[in-house]
CHARMM-style PDB file with segment names, atoms N, HN, CA, C and O in Angstrom:
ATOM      1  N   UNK     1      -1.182  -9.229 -28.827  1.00  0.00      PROA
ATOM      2  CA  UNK     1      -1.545  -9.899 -27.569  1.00  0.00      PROA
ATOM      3  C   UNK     1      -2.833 -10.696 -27.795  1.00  0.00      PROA
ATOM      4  O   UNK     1      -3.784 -10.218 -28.415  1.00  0.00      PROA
ATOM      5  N   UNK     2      -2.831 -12.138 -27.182  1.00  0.00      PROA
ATOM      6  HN  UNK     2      -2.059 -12.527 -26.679  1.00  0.00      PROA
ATOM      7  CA  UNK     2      -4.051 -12.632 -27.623  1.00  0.00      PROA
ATOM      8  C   UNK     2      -4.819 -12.682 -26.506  1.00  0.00      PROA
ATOM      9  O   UNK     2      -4.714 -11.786 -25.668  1.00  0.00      PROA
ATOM     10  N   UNK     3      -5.748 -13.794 -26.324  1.00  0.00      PROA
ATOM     11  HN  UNK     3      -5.834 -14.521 -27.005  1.00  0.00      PROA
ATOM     12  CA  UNK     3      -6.851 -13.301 -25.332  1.00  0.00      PROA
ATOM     13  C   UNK     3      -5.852 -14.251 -23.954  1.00  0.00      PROA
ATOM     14  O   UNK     3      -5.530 -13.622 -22.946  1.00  0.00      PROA
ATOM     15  N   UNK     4      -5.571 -15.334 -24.060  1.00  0.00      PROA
ATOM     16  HN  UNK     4      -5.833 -15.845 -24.879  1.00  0.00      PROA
ATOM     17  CA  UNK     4      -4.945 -16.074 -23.207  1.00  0.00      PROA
ATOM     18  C   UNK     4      -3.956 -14.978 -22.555  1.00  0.00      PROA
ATOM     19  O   UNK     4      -4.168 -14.752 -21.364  1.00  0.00      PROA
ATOM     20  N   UNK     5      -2.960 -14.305 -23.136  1.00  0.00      PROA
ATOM     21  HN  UNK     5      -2.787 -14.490 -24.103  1.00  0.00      PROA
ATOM     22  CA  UNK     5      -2.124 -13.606 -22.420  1.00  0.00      PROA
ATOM     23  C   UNK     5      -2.743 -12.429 -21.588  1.00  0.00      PROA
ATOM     24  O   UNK     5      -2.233 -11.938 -20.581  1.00  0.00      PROA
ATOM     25  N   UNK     6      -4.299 -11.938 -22.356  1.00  0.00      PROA
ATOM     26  HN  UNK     6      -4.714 -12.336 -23.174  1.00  0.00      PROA
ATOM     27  CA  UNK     6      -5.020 -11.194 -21.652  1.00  0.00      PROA
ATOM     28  C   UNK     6      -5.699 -11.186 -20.426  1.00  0.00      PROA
ATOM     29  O   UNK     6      -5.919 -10.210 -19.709  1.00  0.00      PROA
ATOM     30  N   UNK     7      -5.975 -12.221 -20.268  1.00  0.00      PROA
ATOM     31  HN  UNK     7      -5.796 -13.014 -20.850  1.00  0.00      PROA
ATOM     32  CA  UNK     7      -6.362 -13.191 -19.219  1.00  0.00      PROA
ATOM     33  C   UNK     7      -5.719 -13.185 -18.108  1.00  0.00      PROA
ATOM     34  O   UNK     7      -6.182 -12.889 -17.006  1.00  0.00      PROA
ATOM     35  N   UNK     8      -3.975 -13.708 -18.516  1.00  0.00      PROA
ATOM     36  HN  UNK     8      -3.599 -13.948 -19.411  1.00  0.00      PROA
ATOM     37  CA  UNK     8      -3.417 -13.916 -17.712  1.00  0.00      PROA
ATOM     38  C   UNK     8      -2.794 -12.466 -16.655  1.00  0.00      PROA
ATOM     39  O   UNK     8      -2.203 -12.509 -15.577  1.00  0.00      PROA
ATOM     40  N   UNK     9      -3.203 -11.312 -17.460  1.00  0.00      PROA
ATOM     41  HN  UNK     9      -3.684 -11.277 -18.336  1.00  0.00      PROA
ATOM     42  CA  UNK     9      -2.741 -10.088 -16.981  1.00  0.00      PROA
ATOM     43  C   UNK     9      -3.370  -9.507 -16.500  1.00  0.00      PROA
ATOM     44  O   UNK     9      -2.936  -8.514 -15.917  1.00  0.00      PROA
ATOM     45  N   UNK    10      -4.968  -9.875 -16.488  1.00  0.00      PROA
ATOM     46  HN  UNK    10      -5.321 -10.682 -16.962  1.00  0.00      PROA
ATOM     47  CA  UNK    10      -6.153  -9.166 -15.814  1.00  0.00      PROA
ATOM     48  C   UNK    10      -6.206  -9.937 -14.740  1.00  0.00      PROA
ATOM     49  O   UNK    10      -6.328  -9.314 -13.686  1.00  0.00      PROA
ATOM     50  N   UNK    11      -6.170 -10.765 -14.686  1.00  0.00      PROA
ATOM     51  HN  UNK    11      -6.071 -11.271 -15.542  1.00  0.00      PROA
ATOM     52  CA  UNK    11      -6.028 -12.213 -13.422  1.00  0.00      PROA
ATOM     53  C   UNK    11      -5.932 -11.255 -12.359  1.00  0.00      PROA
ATOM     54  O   UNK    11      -6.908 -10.636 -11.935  1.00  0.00      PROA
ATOM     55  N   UNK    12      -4.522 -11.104 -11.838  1.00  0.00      PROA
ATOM     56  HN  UNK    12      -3.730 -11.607 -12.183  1.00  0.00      PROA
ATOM     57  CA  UNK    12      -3.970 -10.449 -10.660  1.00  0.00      PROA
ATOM     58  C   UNK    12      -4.408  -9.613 -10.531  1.00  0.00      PROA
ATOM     59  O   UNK    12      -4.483  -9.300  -9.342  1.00  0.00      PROA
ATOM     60  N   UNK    13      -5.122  -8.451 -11.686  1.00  0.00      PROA
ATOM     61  HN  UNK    13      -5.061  -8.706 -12.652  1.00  0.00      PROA
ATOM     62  CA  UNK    13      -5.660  -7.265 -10.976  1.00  0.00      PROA
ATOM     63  C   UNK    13      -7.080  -6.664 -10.886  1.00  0.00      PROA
ATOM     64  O   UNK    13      -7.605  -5.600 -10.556  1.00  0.00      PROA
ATOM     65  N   UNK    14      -7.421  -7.833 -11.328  1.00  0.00      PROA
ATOM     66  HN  UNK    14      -6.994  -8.697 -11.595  1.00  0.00      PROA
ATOM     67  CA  UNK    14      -8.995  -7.872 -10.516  1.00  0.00      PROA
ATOM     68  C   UNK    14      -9.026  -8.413  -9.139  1.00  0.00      PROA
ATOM     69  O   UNK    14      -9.633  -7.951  -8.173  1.00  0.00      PROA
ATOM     70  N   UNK    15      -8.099  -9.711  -9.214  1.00  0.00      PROA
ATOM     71  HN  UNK    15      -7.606 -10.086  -9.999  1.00  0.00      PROA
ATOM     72  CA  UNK    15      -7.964 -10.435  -7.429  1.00  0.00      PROA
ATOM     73  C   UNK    15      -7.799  -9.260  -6.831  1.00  0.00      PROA
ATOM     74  O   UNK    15      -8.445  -9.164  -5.788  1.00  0.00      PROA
ATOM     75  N   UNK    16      -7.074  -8.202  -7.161  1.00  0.00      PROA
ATOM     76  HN  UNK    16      -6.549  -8.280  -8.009  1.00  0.00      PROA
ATOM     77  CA  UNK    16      -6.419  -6.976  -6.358  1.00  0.00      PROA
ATOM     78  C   UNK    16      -7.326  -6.094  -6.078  1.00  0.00      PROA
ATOM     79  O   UNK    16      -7.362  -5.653  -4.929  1.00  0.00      PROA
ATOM     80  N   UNK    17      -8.036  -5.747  -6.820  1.00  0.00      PROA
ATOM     81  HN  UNK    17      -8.007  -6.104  -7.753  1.00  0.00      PROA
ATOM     82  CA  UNK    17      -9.385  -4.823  -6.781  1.00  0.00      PROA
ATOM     83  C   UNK    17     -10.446  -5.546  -5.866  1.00  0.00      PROA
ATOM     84  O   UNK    17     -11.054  -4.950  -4.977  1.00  0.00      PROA
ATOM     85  N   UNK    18     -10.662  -7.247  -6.238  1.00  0.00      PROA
ATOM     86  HN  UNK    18     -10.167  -7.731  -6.960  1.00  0.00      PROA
ATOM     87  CA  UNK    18     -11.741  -7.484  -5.424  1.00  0.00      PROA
ATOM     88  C   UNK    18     -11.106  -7.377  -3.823  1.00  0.00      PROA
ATOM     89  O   UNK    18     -11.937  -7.085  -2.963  1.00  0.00      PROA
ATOM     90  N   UNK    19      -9.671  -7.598  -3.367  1.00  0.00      PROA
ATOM     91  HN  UNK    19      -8.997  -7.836  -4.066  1.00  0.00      PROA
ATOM     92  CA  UNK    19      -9.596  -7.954  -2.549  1.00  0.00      PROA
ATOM     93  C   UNK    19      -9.634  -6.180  -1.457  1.00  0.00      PROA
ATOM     94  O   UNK    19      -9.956  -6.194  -0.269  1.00  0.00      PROA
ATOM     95  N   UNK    20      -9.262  -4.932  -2.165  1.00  0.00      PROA
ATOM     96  HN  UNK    20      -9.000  -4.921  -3.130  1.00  0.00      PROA
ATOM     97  CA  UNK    20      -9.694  -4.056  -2.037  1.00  0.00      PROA
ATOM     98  C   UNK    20     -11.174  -3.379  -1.827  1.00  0.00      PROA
ATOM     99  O   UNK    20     -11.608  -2.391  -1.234  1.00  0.00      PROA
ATOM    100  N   UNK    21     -11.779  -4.552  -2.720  1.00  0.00      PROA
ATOM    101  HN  UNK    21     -11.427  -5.354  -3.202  1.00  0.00      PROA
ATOM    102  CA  UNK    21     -13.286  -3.809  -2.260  1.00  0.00      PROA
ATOM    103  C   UNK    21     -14.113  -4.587  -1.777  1.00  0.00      PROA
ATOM    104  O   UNK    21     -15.317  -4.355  -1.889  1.00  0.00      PROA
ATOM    105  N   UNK    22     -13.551  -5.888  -1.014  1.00  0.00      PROA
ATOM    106  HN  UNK    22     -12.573  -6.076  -0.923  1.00  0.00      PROA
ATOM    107  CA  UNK    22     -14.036  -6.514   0.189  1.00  0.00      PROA
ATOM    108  C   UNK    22     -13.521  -5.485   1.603  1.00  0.00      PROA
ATOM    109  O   UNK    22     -14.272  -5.078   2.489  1.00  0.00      PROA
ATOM    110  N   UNK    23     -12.139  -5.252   1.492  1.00  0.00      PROA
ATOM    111  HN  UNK    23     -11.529  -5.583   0.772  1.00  0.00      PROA
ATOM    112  CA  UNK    23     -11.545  -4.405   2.590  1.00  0.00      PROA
ATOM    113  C   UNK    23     -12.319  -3.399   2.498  1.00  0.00      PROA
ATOM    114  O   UNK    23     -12.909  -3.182   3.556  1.00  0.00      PROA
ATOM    115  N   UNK    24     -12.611  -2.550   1.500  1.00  0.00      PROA
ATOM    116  HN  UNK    24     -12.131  -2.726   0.640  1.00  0.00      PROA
ATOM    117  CA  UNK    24     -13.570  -1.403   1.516  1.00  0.00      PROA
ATOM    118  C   UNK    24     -14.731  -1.978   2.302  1.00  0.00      PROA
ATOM    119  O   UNK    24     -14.641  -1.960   3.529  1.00  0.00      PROA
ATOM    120  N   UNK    25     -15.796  -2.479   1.736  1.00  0.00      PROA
ATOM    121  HN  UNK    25     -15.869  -2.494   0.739  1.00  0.00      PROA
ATOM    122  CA  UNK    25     -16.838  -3.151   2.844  1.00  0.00      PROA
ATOM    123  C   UNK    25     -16.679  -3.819   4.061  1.00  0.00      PROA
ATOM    124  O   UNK    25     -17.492  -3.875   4.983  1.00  0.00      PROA
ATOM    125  N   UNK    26     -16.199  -4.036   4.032  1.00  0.00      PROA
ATOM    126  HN  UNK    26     -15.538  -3.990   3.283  1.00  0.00      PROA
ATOM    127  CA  UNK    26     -15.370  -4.847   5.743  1.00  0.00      PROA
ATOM    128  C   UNK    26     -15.451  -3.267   6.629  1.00  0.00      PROA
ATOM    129  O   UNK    26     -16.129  -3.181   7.653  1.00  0.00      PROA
ATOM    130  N   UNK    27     -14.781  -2.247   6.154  1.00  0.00      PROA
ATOM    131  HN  UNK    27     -14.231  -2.317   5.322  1.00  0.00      PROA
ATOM    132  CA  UNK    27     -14.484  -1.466   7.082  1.00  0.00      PROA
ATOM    133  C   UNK    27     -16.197  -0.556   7.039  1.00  0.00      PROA
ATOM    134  O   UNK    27     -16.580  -0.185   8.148  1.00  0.00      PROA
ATOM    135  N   UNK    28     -16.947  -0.297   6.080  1.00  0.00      PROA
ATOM    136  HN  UNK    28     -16.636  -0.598   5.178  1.00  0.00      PROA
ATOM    137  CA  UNK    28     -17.786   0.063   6.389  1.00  0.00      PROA
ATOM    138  C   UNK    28     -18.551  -0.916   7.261  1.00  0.00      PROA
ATOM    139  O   UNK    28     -19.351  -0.606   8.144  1.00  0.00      PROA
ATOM    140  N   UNK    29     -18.167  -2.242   6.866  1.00  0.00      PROA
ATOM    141  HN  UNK    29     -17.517  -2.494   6.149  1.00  0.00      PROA
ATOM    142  CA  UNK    29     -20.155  -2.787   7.942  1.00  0.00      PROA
ATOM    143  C   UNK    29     -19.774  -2.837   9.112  1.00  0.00      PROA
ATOM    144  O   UNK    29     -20.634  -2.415   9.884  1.00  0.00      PROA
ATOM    145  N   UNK    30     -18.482  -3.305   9.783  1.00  0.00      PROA
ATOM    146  HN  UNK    30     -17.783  -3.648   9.156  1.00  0.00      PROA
ATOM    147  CA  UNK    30     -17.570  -3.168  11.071  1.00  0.00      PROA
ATOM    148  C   UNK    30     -17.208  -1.687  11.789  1.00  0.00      PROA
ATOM    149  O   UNK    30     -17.433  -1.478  12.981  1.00  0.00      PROA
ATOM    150  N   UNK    31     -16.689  -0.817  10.998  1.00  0.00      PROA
ATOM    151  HN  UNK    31     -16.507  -0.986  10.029  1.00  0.00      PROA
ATOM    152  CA  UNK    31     -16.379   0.388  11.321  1.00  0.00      PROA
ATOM    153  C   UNK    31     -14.871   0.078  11.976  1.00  0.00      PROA
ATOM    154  O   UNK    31     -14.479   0.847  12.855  1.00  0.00      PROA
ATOM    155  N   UNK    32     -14.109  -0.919  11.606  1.00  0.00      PROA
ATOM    156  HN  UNK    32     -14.427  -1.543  10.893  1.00  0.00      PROA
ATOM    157  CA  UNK    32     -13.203  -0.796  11.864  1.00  0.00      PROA
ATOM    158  C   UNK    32     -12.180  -0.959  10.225  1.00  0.00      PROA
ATOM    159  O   UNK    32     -12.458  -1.482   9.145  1.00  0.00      PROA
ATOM    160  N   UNK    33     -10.968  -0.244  10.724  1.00  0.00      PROA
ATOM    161  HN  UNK    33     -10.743   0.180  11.601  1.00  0.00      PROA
ATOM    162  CA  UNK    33     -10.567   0.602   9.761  1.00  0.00      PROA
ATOM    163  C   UNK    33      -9.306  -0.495   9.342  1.00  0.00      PROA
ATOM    164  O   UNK    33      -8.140  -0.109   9.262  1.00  0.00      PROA
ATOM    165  N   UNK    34      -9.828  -2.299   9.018  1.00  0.00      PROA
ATOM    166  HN  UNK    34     -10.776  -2.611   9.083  1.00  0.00      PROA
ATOM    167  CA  UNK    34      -8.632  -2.823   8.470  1.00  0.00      PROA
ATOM    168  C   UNK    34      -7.736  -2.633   7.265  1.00  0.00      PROA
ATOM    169  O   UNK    34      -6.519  -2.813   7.309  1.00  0.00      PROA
ATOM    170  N   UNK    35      -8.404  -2.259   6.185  1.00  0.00      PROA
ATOM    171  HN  UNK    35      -9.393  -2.112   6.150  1.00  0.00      PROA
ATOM    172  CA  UNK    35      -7.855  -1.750   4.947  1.00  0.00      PROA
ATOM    173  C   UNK    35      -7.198  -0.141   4.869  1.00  0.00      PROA
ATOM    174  O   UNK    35      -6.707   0.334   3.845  1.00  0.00      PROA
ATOM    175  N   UNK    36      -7.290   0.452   5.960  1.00  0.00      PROA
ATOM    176  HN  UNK    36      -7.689   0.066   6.792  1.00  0.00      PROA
ATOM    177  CA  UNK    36      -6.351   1.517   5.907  1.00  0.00      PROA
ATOM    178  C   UNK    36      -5.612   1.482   7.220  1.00  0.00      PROA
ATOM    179  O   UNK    36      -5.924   0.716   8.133  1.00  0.00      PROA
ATOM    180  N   UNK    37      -4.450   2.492   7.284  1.00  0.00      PROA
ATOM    181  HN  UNK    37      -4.197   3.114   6.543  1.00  0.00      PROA
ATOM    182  CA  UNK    37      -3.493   2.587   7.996  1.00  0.00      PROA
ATOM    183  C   UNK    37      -3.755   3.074   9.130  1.00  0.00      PROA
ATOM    184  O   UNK    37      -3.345   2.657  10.214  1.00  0.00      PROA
ATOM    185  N   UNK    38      -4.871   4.528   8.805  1.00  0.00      PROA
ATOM    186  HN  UNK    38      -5.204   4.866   7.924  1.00  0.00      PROA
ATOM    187  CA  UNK    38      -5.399   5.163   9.876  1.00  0.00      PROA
ATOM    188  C   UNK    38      -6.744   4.615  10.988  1.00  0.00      PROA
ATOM    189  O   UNK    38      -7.213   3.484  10.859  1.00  0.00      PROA
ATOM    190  N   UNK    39      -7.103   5.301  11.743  1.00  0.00      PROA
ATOM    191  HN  UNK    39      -6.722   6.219  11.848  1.00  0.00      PROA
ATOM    192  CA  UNK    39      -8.124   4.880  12.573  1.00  0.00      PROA
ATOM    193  C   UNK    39      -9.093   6.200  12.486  1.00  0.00      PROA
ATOM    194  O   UNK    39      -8.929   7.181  11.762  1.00  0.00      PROA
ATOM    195  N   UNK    40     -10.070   5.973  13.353  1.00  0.00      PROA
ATOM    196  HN  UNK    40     -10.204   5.175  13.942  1.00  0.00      PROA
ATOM    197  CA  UNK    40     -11.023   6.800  12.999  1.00  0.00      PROA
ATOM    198  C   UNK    40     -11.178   8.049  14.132  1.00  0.00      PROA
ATOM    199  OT1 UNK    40     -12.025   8.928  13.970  1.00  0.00      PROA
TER     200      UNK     40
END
């Protein structure tokens, strides 16, 4: 595997993580609970 294909496979799952740990902070500075299912 070279670095280009490496790249291309980390791509999506960092977007995925960051977009998880914006939702993580979102729900702490708000206190509302968009990134999970439950409520508080």
């Amino acid at each position: 595997m070279n670095i280009e294909q490496l790249i291309l496979f980390l791509t999506p799952v960092v977007g995925i993580g960051l977009v998880l740990l914006a939702l993580r902070i979102h729900d702490r500075i708000t206190g509302f609970p968009f990134g999970k299912g439950k409520g508080k």
